[in-house]
C-alpha positions as CSV (number, residue, x, y, z in Angstrom):
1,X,81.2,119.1,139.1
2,X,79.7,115.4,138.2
3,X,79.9,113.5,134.9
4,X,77.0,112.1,133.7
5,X,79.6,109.2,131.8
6,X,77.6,105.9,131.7
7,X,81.3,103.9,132.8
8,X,81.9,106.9,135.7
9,X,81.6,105.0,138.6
10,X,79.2,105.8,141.2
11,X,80.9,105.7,144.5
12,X,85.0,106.2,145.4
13,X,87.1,103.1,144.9
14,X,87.8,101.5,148.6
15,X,90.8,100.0,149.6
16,X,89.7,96.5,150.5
17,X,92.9,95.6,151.7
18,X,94.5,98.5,152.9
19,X,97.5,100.1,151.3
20,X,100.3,97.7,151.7
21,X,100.7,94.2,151.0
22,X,103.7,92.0,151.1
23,X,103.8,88.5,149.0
24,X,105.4,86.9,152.1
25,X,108.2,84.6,151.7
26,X,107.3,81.0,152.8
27,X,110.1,80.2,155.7
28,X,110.9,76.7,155.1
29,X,113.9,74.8,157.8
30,X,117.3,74.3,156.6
31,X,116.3,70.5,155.6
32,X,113.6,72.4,153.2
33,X,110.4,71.6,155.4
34,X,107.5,74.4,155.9
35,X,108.8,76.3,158.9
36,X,105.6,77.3,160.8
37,X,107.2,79.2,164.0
38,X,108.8,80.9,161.4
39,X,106.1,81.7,159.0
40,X,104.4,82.6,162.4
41,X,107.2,85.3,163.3
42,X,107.6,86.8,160.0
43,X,103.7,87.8,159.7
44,X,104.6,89.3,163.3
45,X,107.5,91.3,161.8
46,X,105.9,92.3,158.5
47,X,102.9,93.7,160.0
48,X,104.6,94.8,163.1
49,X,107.7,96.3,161.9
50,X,106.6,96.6,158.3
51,X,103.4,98.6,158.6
52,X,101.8,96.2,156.4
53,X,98.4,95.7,155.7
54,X,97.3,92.3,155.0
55,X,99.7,89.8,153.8
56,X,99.7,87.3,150.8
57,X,100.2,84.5,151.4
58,X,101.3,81.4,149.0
59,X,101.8,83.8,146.2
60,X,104.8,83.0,143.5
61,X,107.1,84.8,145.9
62,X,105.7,82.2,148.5
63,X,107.1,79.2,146.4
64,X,103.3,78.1,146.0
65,X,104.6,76.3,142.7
66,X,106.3,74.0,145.1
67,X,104.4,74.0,148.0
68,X,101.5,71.1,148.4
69,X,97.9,72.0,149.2
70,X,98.3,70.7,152.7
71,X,101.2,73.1,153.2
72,X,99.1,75.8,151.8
73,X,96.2,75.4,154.1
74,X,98.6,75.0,157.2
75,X,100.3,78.3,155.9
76,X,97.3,80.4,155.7
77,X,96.2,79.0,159.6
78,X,99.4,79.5,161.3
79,X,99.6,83.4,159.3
80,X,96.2,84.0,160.1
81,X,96.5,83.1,163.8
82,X,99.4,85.3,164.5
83,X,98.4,88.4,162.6
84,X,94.6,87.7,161.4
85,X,93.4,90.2,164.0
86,X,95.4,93.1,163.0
87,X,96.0,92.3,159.5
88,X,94.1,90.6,156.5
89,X,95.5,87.1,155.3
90,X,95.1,86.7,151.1
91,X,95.5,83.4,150.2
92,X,97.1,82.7,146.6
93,X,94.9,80.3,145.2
94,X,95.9,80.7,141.5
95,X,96.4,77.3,139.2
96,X,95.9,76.6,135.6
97,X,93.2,74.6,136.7
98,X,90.2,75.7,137.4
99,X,88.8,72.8,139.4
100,X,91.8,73.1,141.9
101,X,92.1,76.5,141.7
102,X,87.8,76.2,143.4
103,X,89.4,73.4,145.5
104,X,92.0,75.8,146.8
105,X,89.7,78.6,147.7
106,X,87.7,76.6,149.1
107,X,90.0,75.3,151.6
108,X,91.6,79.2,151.9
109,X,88.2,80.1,153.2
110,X,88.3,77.2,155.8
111,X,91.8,77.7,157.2
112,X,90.6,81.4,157.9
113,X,92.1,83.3,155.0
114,X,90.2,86.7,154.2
115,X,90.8,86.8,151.1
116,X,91.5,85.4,147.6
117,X,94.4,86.3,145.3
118,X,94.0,84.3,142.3
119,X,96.7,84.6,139.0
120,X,95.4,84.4,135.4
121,X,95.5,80.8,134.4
122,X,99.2,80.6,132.8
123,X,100.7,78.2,130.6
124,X,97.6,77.1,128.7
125,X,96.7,80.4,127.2
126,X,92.7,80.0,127.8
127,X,91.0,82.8,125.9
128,X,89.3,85.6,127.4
129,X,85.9,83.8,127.5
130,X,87.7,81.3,129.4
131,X,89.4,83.8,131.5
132,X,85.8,84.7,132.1
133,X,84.7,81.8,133.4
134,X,87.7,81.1,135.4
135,X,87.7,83.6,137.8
136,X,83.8,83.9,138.2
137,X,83.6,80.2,138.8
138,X,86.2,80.6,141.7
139,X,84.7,84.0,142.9
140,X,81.5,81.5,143.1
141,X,83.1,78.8,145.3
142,X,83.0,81.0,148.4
143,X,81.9,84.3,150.4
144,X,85.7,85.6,150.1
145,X,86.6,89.2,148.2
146,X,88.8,88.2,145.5
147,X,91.4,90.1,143.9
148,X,92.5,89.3,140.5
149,X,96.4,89.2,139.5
150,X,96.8,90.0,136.1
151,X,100.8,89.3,135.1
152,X,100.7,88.1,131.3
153,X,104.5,87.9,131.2
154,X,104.0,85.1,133.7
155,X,100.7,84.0,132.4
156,X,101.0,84.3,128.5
157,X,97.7,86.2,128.9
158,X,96.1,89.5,129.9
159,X,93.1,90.1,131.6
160,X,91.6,92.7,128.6
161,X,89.8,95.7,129.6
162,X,86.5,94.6,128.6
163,X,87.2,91.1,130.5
164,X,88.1,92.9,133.6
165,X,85.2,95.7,133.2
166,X,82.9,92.4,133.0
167,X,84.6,90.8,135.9
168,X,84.5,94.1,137.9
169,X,80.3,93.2,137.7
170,X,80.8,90.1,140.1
171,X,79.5,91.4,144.0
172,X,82.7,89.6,145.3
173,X,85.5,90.7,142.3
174,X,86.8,93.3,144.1
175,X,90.6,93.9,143.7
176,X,93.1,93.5,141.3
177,X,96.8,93.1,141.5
178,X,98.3,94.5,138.5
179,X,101.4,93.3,136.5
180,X,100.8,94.0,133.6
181,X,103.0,97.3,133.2
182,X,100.2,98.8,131.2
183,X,99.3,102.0,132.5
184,X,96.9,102.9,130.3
185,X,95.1,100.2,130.4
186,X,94.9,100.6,134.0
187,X,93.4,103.9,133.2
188,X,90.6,102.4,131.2
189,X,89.8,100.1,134.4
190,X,90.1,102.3,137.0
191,X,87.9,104.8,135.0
192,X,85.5,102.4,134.0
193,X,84.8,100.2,137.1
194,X,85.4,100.1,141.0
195,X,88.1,97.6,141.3
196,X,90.9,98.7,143.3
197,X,93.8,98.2,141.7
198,X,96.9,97.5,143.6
199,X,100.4,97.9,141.7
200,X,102.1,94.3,141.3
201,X,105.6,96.0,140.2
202,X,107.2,97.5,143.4
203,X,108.5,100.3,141.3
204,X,105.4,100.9,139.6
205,X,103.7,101.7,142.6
206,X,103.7,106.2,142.0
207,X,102.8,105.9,138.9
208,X,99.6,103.9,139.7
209,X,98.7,105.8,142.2
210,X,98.3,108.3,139.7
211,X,95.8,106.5,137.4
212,X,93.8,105.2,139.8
213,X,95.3,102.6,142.0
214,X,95.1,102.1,145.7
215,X,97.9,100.5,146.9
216,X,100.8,98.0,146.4
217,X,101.1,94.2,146.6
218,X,104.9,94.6,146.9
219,X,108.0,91.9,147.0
220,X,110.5,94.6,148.5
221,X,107.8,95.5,150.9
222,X,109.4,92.7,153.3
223,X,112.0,95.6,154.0
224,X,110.6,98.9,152.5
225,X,107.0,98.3,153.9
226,X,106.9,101.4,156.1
227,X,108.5,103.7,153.7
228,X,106.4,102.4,151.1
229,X,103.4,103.4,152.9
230,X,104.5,106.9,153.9
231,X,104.9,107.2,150.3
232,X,101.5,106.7,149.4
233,X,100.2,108.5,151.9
234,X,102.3,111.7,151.2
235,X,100.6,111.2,147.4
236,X,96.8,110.5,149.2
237,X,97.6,113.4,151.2
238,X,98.6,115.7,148.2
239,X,102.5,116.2,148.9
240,X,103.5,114.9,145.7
241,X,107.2,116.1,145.9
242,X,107.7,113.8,149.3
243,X,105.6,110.6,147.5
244,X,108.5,111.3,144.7
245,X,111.6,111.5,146.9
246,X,110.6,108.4,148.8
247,X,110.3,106.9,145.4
248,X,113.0,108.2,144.4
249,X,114.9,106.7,147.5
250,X,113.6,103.3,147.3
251,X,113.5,102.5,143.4
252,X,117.2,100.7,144.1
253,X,115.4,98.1,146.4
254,X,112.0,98.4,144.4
255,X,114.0,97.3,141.5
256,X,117.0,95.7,143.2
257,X,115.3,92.5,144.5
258,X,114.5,91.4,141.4
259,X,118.3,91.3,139.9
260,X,117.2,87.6,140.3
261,X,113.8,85.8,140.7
262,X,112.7,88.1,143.6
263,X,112.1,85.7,146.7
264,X,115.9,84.5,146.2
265,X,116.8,87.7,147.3
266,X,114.4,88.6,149.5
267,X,115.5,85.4,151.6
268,X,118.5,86.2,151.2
269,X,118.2,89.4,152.7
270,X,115.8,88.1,155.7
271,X,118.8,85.7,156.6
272,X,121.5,88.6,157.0
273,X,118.6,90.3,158.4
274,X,118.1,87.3,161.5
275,X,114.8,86.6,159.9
276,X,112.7,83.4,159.0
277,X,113.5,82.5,155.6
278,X,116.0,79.5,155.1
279,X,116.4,78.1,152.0
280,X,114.5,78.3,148.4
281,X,113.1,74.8,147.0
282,X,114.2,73.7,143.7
283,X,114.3,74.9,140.7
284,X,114.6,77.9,142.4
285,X,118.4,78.3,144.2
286,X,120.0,80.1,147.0
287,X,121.3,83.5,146.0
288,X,125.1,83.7,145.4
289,X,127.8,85.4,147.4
290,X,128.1,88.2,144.8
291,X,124.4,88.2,144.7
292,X,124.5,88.9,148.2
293,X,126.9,91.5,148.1
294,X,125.0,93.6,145.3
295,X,121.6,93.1,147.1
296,X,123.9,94.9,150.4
297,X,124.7,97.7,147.6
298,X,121.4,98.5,147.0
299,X,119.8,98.3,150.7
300,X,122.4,101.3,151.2
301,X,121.5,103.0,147.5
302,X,118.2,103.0,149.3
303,X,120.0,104.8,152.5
304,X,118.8,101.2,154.3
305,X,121.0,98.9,156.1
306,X,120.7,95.3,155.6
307,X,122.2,93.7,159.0
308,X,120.8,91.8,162.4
């Protein structure tokens, strides 16, 4: 049967970049400088050993609040030589400026990134005209797919539907990451456009499927990346009761990692784990013994083990 709906879209959603994505940690030495080998060998063990998709790269969880734009470009080389033929690369340009935020993509695009991630302007509360202008400005810097991340309770401010359906018009607006907790409002999108909307909360990542989304841009992905993936394919493939039970199994970790702010954990974790990580760059701190030991609880909740 078809629907003759003006806002129906035409053509199935695509999943521009894949299923699973992981905001990868940014490994940095024990003196706090950017590990490169490091960064190198995680992208190798994330796609590798994680089934992931692409990887995002100086996101929030990549400390790009305290990473410098030279950093940032060397990042998204080094990531995109080790995994850029078997993975996508999605560089986190996202600022509250949005003369940097052009300067950033545009450099992205240079280094070899694939793609664009970039974060509602936060702090500054621009309204949605400006939101407007924001993220078509940087979509029209360069040839990359970008993928809007819409988390107001980082940002101050949502993306509204009729921004995003207006956004969704742009040939190279592709993709958001969604934050926003708002399922219904990811209903009205997903209805009412072609964006493919990949779930920003880990745990959230069932219930978007079911409205619409594609996919996951995931934090506990660093260590539930494969299971995360046969989850959503059990629910593309129509066996909803194993997509549940590997929900189910993993919502300790998919909630778990964030007990704190999520890459202090997740560093954490790669450390035990014999990973790249090292430590977290001020204000952020190292995770605590006890924070440690409760991140150990969960990793077995979730019938994983956290060791070398």
């Amino acid at each position: 049967m078809t629907h003759d709906h003006p806002d129906t879209p035409a053509r199935a959603v695509s999943r521009p970049f894949g299923r699973v994505l992981t905001a990868m940690v940014t490994p940095f030495t024990a003196e706090g400088e950017l590990d490169l080998d490091g960064a190198a060998r995680l992208a190798n063990h994330l796609v590798d050993e994680q089934g992931n998709d692409a990887l995002v790269v100086n996101g929030t969880t990549g400390e790009s609040p305290t990473t410098s734009d030279a950093e940032k470009e060397r990042l998204i080389r080094v990531v995109t030589e080790a995994v850029g033929d078997r993975a996508k690369v999605v560089a986190g340009v996202g600022t509250n400026d949005t003369r940097h935020t052009v300067e950033l993509a545009v450099a992205a695009e240079k280094a070899g990134a694939h793609g664009l991630l970039v974060v509602t302007p936060y702090y500054n509360k621009p309204p949605q005209s400006g939101l407007l202008r924001h993220f078509t400005a940087v979509a029209d810097a360069t040839g990359l797919p970008v993928m809007l991340y819409d988390i107001p309770h980082r940002a101050g401010v949502p993306i509204a539907t009729e921004t995003m359906v207006r956004l969704a018009e742009h040939a190279r607006i592709v993709a958001v990451k969604d934050a926003k907790g708002d399922l219904t409002a990811t209903s009205w999108v997903t209805s009412r456009t072609n964006l493919a909307f990949y779930s920003g909360e880990d745990s959230l990542t069932l219930p978007a499927l079911a409205v619409g989304a594609v996919g996951v841009v995931g934090t506990s992905t660093h260590f539930t990346g494969a299971l995360t993936k046969q989850m959503i394919e059990a629910y593309d493939a129509g066996d909803n009761a194993a997509a549940l039970a590997l929900h189910r199994r993993l919502l300790p970790l998919y909630t778990g990692i964030f007990r704190t702010q999520g890459v202090i954990l997740v560093k954490a974790g790669l450390k035990v784990a014999g990973l790249p990580a090292g430590p977290v760059r001020p204000p952020l701190v190292d995770a605590t013994d006890d924070e440690i030991t409760q991140l150990r609880a969960d990793f077995a909740a979730a019938d994983l083990e956290l060791s070398e």
